[in-house]
C-alpha positions as CSV (number, residue, x, y, z in Angstrom):
1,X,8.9,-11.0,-0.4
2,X,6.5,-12.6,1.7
3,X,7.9,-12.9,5.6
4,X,7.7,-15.9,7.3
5,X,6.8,-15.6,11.1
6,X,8.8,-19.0,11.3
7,X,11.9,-17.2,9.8
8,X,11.3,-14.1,11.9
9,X,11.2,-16.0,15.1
10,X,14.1,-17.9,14.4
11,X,16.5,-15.3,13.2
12,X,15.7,-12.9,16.3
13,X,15.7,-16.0,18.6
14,X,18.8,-17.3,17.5
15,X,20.2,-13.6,17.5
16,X,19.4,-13.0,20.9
17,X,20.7,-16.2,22.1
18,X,24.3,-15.5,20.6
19,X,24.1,-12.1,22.0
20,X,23.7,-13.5,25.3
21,X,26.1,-15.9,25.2
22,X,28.7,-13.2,23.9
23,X,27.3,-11.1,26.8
24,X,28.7,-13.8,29.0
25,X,31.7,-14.8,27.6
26,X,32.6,-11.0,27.9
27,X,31.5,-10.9,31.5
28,X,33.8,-14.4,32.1
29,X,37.0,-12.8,30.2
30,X,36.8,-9.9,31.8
31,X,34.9,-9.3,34.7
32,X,35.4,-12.3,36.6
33,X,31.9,-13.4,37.0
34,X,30.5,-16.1,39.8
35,X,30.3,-19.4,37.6
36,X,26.5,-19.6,38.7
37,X,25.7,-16.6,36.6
38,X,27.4,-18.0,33.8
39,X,25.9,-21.2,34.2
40,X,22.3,-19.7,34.5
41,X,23.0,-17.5,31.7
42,X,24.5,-20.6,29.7
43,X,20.8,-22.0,29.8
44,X,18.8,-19.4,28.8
45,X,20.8,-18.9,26.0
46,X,20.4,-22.6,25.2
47,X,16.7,-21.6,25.3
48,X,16.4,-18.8,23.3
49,X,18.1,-20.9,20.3
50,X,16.4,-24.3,20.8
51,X,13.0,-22.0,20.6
52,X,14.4,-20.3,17.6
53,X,15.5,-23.9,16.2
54,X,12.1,-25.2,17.0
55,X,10.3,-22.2,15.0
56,X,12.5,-22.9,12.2
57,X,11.2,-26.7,11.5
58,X,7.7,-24.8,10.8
59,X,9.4,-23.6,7.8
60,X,10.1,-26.4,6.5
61,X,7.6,-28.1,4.0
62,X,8.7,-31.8,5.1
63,X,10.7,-31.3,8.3
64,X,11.5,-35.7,8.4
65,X,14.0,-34.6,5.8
66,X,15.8,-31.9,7.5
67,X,19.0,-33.2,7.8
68,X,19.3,-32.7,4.3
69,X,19.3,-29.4,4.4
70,X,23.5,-30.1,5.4
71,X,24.3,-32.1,2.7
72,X,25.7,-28.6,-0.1
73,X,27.6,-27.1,2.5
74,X,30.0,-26.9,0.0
75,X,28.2,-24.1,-2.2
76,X,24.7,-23.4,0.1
77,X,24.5,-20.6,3.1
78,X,21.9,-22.5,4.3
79,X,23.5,-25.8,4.6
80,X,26.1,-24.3,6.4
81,X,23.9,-22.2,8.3
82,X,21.9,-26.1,9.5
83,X,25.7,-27.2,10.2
84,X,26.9,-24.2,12.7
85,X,24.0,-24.3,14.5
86,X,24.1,-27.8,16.3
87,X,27.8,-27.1,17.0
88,X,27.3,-23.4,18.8
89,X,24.7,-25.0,20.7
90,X,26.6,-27.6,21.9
91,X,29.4,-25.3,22.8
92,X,27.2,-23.3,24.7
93,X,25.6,-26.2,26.4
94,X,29.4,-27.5,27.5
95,X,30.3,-23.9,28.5
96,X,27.7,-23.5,30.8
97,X,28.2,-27.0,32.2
98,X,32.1,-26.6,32.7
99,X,30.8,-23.7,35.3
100,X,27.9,-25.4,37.1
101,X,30.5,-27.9,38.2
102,X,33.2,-25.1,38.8
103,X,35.5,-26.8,35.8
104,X,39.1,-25.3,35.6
105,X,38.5,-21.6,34.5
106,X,41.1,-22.2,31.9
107,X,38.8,-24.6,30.2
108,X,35.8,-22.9,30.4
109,X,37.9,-20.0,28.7
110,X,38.9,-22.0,26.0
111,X,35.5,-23.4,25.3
112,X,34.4,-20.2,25.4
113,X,36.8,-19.3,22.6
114,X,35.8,-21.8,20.4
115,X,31.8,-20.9,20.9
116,X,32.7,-17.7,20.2
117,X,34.1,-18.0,16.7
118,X,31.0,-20.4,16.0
119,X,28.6,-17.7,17.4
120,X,30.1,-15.5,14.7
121,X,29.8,-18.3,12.0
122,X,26.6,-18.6,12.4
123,X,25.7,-14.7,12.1
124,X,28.1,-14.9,8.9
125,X,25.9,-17.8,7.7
126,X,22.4,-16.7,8.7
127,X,23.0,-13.3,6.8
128,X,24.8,-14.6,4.4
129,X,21.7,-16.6,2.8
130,X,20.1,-13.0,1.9
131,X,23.0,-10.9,1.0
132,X,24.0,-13.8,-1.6
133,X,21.1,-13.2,-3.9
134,X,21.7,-11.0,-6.7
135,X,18.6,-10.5,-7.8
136,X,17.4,-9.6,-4.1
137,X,18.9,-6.1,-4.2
138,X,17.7,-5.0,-0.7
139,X,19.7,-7.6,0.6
140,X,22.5,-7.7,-1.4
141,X,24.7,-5.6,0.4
142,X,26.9,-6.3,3.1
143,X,24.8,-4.4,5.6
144,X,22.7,-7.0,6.0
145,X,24.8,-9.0,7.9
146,X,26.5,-6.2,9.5
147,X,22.4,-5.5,10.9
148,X,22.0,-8.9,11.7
149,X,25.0,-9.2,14.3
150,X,24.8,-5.7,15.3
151,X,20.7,-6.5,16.8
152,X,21.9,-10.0,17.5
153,X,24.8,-8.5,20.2
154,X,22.4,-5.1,21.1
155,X,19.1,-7.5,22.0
156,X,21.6,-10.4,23.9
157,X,23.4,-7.8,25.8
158,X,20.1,-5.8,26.8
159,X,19.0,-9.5,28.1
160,X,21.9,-10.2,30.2
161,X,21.2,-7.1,31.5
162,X,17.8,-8.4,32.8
163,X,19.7,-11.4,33.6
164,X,22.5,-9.8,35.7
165,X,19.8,-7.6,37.9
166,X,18.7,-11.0,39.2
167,X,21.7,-13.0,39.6
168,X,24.5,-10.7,39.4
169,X,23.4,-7.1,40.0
170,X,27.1,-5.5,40.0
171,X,27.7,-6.3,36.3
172,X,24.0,-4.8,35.2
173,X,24.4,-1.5,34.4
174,X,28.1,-2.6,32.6
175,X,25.6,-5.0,30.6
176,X,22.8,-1.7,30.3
177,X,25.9,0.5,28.5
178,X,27.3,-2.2,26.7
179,X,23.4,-2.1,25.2
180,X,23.2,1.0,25.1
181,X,26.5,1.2,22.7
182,X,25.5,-1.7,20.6
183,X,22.1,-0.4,20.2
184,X,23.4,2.7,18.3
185,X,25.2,1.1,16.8
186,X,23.0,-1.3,15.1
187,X,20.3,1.3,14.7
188,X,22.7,3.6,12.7
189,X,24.0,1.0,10.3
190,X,20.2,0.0,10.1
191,X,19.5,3.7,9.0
192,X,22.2,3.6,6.4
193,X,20.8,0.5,4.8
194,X,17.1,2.1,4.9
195,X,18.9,5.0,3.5
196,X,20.6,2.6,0.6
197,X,17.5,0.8,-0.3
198,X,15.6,4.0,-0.8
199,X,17.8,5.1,-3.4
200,X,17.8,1.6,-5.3
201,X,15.9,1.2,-8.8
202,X,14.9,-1.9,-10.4
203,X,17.2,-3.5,-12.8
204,X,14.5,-4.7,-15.3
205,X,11.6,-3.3,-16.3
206,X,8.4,-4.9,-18.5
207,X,9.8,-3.9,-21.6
208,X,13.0,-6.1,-20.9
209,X,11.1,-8.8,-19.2
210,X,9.0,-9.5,-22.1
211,X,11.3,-8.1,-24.9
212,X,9.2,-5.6,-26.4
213,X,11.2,-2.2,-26.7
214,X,8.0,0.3,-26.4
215,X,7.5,3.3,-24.2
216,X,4.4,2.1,-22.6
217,X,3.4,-1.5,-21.7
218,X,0.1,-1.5,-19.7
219,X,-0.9,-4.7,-17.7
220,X,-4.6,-5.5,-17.9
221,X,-4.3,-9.5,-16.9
222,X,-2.3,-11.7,-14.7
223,X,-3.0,-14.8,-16.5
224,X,-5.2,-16.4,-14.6
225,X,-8.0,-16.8,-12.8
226,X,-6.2,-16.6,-8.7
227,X,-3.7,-16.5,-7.4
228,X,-0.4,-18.4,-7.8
229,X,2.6,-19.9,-6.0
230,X,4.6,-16.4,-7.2
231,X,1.9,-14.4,-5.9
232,X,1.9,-16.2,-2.5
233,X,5.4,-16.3,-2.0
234,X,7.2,-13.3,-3.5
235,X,5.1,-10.6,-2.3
236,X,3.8,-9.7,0.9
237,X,0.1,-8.8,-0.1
238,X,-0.3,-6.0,2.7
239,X,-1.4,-2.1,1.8
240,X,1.2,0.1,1.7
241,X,-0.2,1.5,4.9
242,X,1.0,-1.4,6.6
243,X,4.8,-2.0,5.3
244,X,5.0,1.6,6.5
245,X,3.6,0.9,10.2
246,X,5.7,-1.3,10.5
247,X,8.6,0.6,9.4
248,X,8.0,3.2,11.8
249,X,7.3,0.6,14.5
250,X,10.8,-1.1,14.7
251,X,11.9,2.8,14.2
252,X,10.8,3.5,17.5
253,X,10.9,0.0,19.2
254,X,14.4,-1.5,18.5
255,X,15.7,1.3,19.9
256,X,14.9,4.9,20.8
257,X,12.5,4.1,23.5
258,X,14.8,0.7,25.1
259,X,17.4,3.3,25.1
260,X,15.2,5.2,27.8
261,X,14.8,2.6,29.9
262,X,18.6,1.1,30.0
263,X,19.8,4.7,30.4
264,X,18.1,5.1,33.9
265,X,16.9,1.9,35.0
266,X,20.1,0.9,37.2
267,X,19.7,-2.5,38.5
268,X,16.1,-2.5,38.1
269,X,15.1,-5.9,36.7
270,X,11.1,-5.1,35.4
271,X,13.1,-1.5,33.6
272,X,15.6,-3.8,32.0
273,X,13.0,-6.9,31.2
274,X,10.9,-4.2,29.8
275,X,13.4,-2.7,28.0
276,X,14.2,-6.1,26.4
277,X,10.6,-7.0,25.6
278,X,10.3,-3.8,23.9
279,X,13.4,-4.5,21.5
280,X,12.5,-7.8,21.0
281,X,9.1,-6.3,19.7
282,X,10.9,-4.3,17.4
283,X,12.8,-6.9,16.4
284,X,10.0,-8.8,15.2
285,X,9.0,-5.7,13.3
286,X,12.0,-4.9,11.7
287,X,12.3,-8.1,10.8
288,X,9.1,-8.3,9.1
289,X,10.1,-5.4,7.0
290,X,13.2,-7.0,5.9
291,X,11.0,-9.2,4.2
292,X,8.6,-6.7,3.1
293,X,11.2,-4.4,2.0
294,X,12.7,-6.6,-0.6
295,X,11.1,-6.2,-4.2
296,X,11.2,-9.8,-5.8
297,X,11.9,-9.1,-9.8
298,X,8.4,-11.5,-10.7
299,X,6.9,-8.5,-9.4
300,X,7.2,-5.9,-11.7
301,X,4.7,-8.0,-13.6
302,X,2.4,-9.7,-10.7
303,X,2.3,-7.2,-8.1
304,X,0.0,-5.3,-9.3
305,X,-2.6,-7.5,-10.2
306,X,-1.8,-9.1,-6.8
């Protein structure tokens, strides 16, 4: 498949953002945070996902007409996806104004709550619209939105790490293991779907495509004279080289060398920003290979003329 950098920013936008605010909510239920943290905290959560939001619209071929995107929530991913969204923001945006003006704790708690199951929605929703398609089989496992929660929580806690080493120094190296943790965890379960994938093998081949049962079908046209709206979309048009850069890029990236700098950076704010813009950079990789990774059926007949 072809990746969309709109998509890609969106997805590990978004993801972070809900980390965060999960980072906080944690910090709230159980470590008693100053409301200023969680307030400041609050808002650049509300960032991250109005940038990711923003990205999104670039996707979009007529974005006047986005808000019909919501109308087959009944049957879509998506549309649910367009619905969650709008609500965990405004959660978010409530939760971190009950603490700027030092609300009832109870309240704040309970909002919490509530942003907390639609944090988790919209993870459900946002992987949900690739592991649905069964003709996608990359992404048709339930891994894929097992890896899209686990990096969502592993790059929100490693911000409020950052975060915490400004405004809150105590709870920063809680946040840095709490990273650490989630890290591995999503780079394991992101290994046994690169692991999964590798041993997959096409459902169809030409002979079933076209219905001709002979041993060997050779391709010696596409059909015409450039390229195509299948050859645009459903294939990524890179050397092989580069899928595998990339690969080996969010290998090293999302986690291995964070790791390093969460394990010993302390309260150190430029370690733990680093250490954040370097998973964030593998993010964008790994990402990008999710894309690339996925073998679109069309394929078997266009990819190699394309």
């Amino acid at each position: 498949m072809r990746p969309a950098w709109s998509v890609i920013l969106f997805t590990t936008l978004a993801g972070a953002g809900q980390g965060l605010f999960l980072a906080l909510f944690a910090a709230d239920l159980f470590a008693r945070a100053p409301p200023d943290f969680a307030a400041a905290g609050a808002a650049v959560a509300l960032g991250l996902l109005a940038a990711g939001l923003a990205a999104s619209f670039f996707h979009l071929g007529h974005p006047e007409r986005a808000w019909r995107s919501a109308a087959m929530w009944r049957t879509s991913w998506l549309s649910r996806e367009v619905i969650v969204l709008p609500a965990f923001m405004a959660a978010v945006a409530v939760y971190g104004l009950t603490h700027a003006l030092s609300y009832d704790r109870n309240i704040s708690l309970l909002i919490g709550a509530a942003a907390t199951v639609l944090c988790f929605a919209l993870f459900v929703c946002t992987g949900m619209i690739y592991a649905c398609l069964p003709f996608l089989q990359e992404w048709r496992t339930p891994l894929t939105v097992v890896n899209f929660i686990a990096f969502g929580c592993a790059s929100g806690f490693t911000a409020a790490a950052a975060l915490a080493a400004v405004r809150y120094p105590a709870l920063a190296p809680r946040y840095a293991l709490a990273a650490l943790v989630l890290g591995g965890a999503a780079y394991l379960t992101r290994l046994a779907s690169l692991a999964r994938n590798a041993r997959l093998r096409p459902k169809s081949t030409l002979a079933t495509a076209i219905g001709i049962k002979h041993p060997k079908i050779v391709q010696i046209a596409q059909g015409a004279m450039g390229g195509s709206f299948n050859t645009r979309e459903f294939f990524h048009g890179r050397p092989r080289e580069v899928v595998r850069a990339a690969r080996w890029a969010f290998l090293a990236l999302v986690f291995p060398l964070p790791a390093l700098l969460l394990a010993f950076a302390q309260n150190s704010f430029a370690a733990l920003f680093a250490a954040f813009a370097l998973q964030y950079a593998g993010l964008l990789a790994e990402r990008w290979y999710f894309f690339a990774e996925a073998k679109h059926p069309q394929n078997l007949y266009y990819q190699a003329i394309a």
